[in-house]
C-alpha positions in Angstrom: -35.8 -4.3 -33.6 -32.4 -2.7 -34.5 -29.7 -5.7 -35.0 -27.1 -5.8 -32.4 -24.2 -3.6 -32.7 -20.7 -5.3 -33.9 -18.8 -5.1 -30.3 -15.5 -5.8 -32.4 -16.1 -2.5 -34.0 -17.2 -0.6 -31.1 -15.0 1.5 -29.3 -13.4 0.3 -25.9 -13.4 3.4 -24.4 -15.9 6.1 -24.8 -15.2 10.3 -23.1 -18.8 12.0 -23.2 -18.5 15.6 -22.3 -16.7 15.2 -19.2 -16.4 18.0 -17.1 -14.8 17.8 -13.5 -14.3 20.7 -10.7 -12.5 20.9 -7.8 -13.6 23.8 -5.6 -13.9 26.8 -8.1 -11.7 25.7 -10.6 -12.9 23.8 -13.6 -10.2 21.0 -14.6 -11.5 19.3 -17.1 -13.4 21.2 -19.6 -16.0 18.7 -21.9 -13.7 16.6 -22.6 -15.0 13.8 -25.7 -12.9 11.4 -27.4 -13.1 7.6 -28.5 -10.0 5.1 -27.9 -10.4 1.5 -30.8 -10.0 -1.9 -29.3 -6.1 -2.5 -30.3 -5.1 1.2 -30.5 -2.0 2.7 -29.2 -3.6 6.3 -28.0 -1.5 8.7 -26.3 -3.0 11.8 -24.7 -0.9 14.7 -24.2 -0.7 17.6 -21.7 1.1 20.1 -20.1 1.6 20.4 -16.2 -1.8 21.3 -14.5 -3.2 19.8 -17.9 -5.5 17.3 -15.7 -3.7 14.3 -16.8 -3.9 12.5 -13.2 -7.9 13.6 -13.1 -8.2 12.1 -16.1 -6.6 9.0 -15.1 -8.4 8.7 -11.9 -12.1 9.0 -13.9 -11.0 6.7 -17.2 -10.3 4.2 -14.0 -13.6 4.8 -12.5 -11.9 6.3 -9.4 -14.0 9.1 -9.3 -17.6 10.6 -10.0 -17.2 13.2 -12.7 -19.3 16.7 -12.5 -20.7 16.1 -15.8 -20.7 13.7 -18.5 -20.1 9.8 -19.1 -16.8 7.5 -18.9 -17.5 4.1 -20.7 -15.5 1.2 -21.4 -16.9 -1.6 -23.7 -20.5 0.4 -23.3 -20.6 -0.1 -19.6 -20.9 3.8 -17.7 -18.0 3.5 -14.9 -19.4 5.8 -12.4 -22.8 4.6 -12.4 -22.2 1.0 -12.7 -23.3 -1.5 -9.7 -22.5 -5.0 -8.9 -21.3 -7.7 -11.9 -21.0 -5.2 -14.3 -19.3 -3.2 -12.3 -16.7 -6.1 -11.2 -16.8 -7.1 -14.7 -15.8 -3.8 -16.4 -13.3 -3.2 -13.9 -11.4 -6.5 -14.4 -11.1 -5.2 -17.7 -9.0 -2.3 -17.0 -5.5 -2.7 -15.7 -3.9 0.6 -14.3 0.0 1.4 -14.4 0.2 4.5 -11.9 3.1 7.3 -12.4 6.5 5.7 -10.8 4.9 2.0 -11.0 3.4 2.2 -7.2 4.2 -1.4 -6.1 3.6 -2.2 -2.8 7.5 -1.8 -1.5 7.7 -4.2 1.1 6.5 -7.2 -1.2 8.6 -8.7 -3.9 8.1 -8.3 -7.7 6.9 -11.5 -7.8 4.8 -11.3 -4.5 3.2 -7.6 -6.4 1.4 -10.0 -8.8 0.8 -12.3 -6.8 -1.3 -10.1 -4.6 -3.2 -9.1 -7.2 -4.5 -12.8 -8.6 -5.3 -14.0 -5.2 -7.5 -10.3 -4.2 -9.0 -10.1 -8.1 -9.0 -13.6 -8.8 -10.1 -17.4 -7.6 -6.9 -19.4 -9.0 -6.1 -21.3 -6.9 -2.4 -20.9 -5.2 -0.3 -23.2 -7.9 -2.0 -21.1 -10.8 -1.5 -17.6 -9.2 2.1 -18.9 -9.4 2.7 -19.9 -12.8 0.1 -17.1 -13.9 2.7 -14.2 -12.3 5.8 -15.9 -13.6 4.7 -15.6 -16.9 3.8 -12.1 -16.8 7.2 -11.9 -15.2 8.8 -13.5 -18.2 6.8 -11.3 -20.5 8.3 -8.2 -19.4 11.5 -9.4 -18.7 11.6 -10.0 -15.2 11.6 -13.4 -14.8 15.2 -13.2 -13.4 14.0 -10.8 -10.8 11.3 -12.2 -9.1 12.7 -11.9 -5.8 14.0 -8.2 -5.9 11.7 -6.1 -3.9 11.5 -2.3 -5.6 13.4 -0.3 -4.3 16.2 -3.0 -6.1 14.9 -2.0 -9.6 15.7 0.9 -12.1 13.0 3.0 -12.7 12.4 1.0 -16.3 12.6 -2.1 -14.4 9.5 -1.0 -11.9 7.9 0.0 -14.3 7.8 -3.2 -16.4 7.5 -5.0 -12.9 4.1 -2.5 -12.6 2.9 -3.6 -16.3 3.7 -7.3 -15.5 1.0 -6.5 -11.9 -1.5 -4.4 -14.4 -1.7 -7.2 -17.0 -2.2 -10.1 -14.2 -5.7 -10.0 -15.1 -5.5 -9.9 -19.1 -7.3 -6.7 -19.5 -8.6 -5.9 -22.6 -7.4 -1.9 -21.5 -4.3 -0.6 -19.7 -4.4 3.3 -18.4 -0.7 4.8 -17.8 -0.4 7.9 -16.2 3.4 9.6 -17.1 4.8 6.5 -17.1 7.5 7.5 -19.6 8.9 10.6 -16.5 11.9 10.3 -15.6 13.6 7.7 -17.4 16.8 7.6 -18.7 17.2 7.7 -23.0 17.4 3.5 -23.1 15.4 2.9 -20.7 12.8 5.2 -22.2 13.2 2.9 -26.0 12.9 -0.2 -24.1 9.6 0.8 -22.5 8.2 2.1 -25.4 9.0 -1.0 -27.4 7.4 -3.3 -24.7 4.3 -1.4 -24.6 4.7 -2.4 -28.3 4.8 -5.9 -28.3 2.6 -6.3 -25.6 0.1 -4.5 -27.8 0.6 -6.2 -30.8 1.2 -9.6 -29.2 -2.3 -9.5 -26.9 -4.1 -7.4 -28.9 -4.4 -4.7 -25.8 -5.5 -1.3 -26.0 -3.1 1.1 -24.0 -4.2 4.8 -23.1 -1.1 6.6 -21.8 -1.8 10.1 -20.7 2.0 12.1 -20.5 3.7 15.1 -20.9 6.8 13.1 -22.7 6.3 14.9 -26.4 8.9 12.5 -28.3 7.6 9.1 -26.3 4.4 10.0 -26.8 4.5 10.9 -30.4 6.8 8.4 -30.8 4.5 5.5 -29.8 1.2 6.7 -30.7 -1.7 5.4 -33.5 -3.6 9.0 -32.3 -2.9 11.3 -30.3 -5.3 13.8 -28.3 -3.7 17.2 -27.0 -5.3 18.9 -24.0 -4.5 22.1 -23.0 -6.0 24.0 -19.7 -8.6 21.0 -19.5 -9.7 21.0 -23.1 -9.4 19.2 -25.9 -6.8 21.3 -28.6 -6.9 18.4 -31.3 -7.4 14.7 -31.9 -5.1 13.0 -34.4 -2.3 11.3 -35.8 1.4 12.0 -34.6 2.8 13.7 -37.6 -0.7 15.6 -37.9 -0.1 16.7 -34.4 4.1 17.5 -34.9 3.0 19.3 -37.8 -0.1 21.6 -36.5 0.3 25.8 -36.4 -2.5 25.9 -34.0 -1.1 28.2 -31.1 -2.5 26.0 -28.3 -0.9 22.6 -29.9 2.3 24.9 -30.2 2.1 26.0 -26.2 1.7 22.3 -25.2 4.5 20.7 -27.4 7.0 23.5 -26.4 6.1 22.8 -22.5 5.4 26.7 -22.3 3.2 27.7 -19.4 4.3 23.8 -17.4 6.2 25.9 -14.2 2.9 28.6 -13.9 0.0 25.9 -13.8 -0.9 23.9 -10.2 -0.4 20.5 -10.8 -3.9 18.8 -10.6 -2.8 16.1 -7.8 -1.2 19.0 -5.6 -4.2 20.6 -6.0 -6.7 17.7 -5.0 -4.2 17.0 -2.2 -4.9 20.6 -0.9 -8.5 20.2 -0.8 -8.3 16.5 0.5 -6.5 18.6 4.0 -8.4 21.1 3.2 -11.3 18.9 4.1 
């Protein structure tokens, strides 16, 4: 019998030829790629790139056509009961623009989130959200609601709701768009120390070249649903392959259908 594998050396996250299509149109193209526990791994692509089907199948939002999503060896689409409750506790989302709940407070955002995921009981849930308040810098903001916040600051306020539950790995989808130079350098500096204080593994799919490069341990470039390369940042800056080239440049961005205006067609379309 083999021994048991080392799960501190096992990846978190495992991409198994994933395919997905929409109608006719293939939008992810066998897709494979392995994220470390504790790395910083930033996943570029251009508009209609399938960064938002992506993020909906490494959340285990979705069934893909073909192939296998895994985080800490558990499949995502095919997992039932505790280990599905289990695995998904383990993944905290930050959605594009931070999606809070707008009529709720900051602090009321994470609170909802303890007392639906969790069975704290109410003082806990308080202190628990505080402190992920505090860790993001919103402690003095508890009581804004979100359409009171910068874009930064709902976006920290969405980290603070995505980390509630400690997860071991946090899924960002463009979560750099948008903001403003500082605001930009802020966020990528919490994301940072978050990392290197909890020991998290953040996934952060974007089209923000310079953020993303910027931040990365290894970056993966996709291009018309495939994968153009896997690497480091400077390996990536520095590559003559044409496709690499296409996506860092933004060419071809204004002629490709954004996947989620495309699934939004076929959702009326339905």
């Amino acid at each position: 019998m083999p021994p048991p594998a080392d799960t501190a050396q096992a990846p978190i996250l495992e991409v198994c030829d994933l395919s997905v299509v929409y109608g006719d149109r293939l939008v992810l193209d066998r897709l494979s790629f392995t994220v470390r526990r504790g790395e910083l791994f930033v996943i570029l692509a251009a508009g209609g790139g399938g960064k938002t089907t992506l993020f909906r199948h490494l959340l285990g939002l979705e069934r893909p056509t073909a192939g296998v999503v895994r985080v800490m060896g558990t499949a995502l689409a095919t997992a039932r009961g505790q280990a599905a409750l289990q695995v998904r506790k383990a993944i905290g989302a930050v959605h594009q623009a931070g999606a809070l709940v707008s009529s709720l407070s900051v602090l009321d955002n994470i609170r909802l989130a303890l007392s639906e995921l969790t069975s704290l009981d109410r003082a806990t849930i308080e202190i628990v959200a505080r402190m992920k308040l505090q860790q993001v810098g919103l402690f003095d903001f508890a009581d804004y609601h979100p359409g009171q916040l910068s874009a930064g600051m709902t976006l920290r306020a969405a980290i603070a709701r995505a980390t509630a539950l400690d997860p071991k790995l946090l899924v960002c989808d463009d979560i750099f768009s948008g903001l403003d130079r500082r605001s930009l350098r802020d966020l990528e500096g919490l994301v940072r120390d978050l990392s290197a204080a909890f020991g998290q593994t953040w996934v952060i799919l974007t089209h923000s070249i310079d953020a993303g490069l910027d931040l990365a341990d290894t970056v993966a470039v996709i291009d018309q649903g495939k994968i153009a390369m896997i690497g480091t940042p400077d390996a990536v800056r520095t590559s003559e392959q044409p496709v690499v080239r296409r996506v860092l440049t933004g060419e071809g961005d204004d002629a490709a259908m954004d996947e989620a205006e495309l699934l939004d067609r076929l959702t009326r379309a339905g």
